[in-house]
N, C-alpha and C positions, 0 to 999 in steps of 0.2 A: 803454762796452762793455768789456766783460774777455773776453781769450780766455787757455783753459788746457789746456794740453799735456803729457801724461803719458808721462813716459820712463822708463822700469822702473818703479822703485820711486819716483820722484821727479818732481814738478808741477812744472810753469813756469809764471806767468800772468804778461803782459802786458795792462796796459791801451791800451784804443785813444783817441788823443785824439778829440776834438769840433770842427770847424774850422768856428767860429763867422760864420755871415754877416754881412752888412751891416745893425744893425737899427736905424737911425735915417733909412730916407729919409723923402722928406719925403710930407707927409701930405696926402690932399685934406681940405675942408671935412668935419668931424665929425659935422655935423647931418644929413651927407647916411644913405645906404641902410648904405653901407658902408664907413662913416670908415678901417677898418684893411685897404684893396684895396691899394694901396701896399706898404704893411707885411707882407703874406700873398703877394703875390706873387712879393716880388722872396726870400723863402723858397724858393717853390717853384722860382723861374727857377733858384736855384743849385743847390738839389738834383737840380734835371734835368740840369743841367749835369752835377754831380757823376757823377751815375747812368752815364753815357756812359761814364765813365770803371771802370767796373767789369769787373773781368776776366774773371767767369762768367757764360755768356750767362741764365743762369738765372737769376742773382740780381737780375741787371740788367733781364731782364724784369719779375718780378714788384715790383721799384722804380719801373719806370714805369707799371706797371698801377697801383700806387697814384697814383702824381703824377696820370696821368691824372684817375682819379677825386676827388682833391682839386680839380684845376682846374676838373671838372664842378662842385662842391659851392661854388665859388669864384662859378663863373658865375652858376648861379643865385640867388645872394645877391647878387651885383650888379646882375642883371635885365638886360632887355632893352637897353638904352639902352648899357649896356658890351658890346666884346667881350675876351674871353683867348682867348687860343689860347699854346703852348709854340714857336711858329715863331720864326725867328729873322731 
């Protein structure tokens, strides 16, 4: 993400870094429903994390409506037999 700020006549842009997760846990059996549950989640666990941490109630709402809905999108693909929830 780049953000740029114009002062008079003159642009500032700053890049925003990336703060890269954890992406090598470990993995359940492959063969199952949904080899990459592991992998997908502990994405989402830290984005929610992250999310908390945002300064504008607005922004931070519509970050969790999305996690939400990825969790939803999460669940159903690993079916009944799992559950996710974001609790802690």
């Amino acid at each position: 993400m780049r953000i740029c700020i114009k002062i008079g006549e003159r642009t500032w842009c700053f890049w925003i870094p990336i703060v890269m997760y954890p992406l090598h846990p470990p993995k359940p059996d492959p063969e199952k429903q949904y080899g990459e549950l592991i992998y997908d989640a502990t994405i989402l666990a830290s984005v929610h994390a992250a999310a908390g941490q945002l300064a504008d109630a607005g922004v931070r709402e519509a970050l969790n409506s999305g996690i939400a809905n990825a969790v939803a999108a999460a669940q159903k693909k690993a079916g009944a037999n799992i559950s996710i929830s974001l609790e802690r």
